[in-house]
C-alpha positions, 0 to 999 in steps of 0.5 A, a space after each residue: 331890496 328883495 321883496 317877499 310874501 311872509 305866510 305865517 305857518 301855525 297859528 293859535 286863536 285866541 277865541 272865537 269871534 266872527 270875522 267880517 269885513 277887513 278884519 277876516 280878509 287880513 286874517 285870511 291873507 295871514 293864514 294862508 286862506 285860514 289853512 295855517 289856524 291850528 287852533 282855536 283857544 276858547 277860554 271866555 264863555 261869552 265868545 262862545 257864540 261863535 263858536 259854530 262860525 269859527 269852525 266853519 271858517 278854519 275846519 282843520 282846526 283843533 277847537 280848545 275850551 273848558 267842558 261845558 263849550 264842548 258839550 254845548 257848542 262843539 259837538 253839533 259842529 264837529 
């Protein structure tokens, strides 16, 4: 058998969470130390209390979400 490392190359965020513990070094190791997150699809108004913590985690990413998340959580961060 042939062994090998899978890196996902583009991925999308379902919403913004603060990732801790083994939770975010799983998320880490599949996303190439968080370079492959592309974006990050804010569609819950309640998740955007990490908003902040999301975009320092994946810098490189495009945040998504309705006007009001822009307006209130994006703009200080980005």
């Amino acid at each position: 058998m042939c062994a090998h490392k899978t890196i996902i190359r583009a991925i999308y965020l379902l919403d913004s969470y603060t990732l801790t513990g083994d939770v975010r070094q799983q998320v880490m190791a599949l996303t190439n130390d968080g370079q492959n997150v592309e974006a990050v699809l804010n569609i819950h108004p309640f998740h955007t209390v990490h908003c902040a913590q999301m975009a320092e985690d994946f810098p490189q990413a495009t945040f998504y979400g309705s006007s009001d998340i822009q307006s209130k959580y994006l703009k200080s961060i980005g």
